[in-house]
N, C-alpha and C positions, 0 to 999 in steps of 0.2 A: 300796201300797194307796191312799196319799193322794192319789198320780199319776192313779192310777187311773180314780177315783171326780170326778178333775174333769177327765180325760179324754173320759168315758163325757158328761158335762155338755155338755162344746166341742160332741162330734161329734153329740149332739141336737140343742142350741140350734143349729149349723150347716147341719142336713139340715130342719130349720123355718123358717129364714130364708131358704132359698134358696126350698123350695116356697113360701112368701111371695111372695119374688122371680120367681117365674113360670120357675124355672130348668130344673123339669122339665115338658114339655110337657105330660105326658097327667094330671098332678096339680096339684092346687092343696089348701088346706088344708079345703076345704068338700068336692072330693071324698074326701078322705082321713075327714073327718070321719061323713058320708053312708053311707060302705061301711060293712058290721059288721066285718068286719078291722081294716078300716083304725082306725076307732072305738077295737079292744079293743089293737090295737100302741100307738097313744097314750097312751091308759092305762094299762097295761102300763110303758110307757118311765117316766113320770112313778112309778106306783109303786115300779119297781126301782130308781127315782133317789132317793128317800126312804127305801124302805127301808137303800139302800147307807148313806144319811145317820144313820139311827137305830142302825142296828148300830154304825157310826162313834163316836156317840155313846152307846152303851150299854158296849161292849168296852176303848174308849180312853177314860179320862175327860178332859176337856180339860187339867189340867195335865200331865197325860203325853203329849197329843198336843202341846203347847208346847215341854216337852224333847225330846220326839223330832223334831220339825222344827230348832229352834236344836241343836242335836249333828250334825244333816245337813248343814246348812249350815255350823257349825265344820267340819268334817271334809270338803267337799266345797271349802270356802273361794270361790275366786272362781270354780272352774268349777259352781257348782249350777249342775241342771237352770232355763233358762229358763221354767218354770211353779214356779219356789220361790214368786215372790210372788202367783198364785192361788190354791196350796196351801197358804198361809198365812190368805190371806182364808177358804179353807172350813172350815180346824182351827180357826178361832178357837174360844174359849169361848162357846158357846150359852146360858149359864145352867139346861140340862137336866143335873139332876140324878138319875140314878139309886138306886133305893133307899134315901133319904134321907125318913126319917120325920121327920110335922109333927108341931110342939108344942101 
């Protein structure tokens, strides 16, 4: 899941940089942004990247997504996945606290 979710991150921020980049001919970000399509896929993308984020953050609370990453990496030892330490940057602890009533 955590693969996942910063998976889904690379292969946006990638297909943005490149339309940047002028890599595909018949698009650029202004016409992407211009079309109603194109418009509500952006959108779209950025929401489903958030919400991935907040479910993350509501299901797994940060000290369990800490041992669940340090237990993968014991256990995977030297061969973890090359995106262990991305996946590390995005589990961190957010300070969002779920259902946690104020005083």
């Amino acid at each position: 899941m955590f693969e996942s979710i910063y998976t889904y991150y690379s292969k946006v921020t990638t297909f943005l940089s490149e339309v940047n980049e002028g890599k595909y001919i018949e698009f650029t970000l202004d016409v992407i942004l211009n079309d109603i399509d194109g418009k509500k896929l952006i959108v779209e993308t950025l929401y489903h990247y958030g919400v991935m984020l907040m479910v993350l953050d509501r299901l797994i609370p940060s000290i369990a997504r800490e041992r669940i990453i340090t237990c993968y990496i014991r256990y995977m030892g030297g061969s973890a996945s090359q995106l262990t330490s991305y996946v590390i940057a995005l589990c961190k602890a957010t300070g969002y606290e779920y259902n946690v009533v104020s005083k």
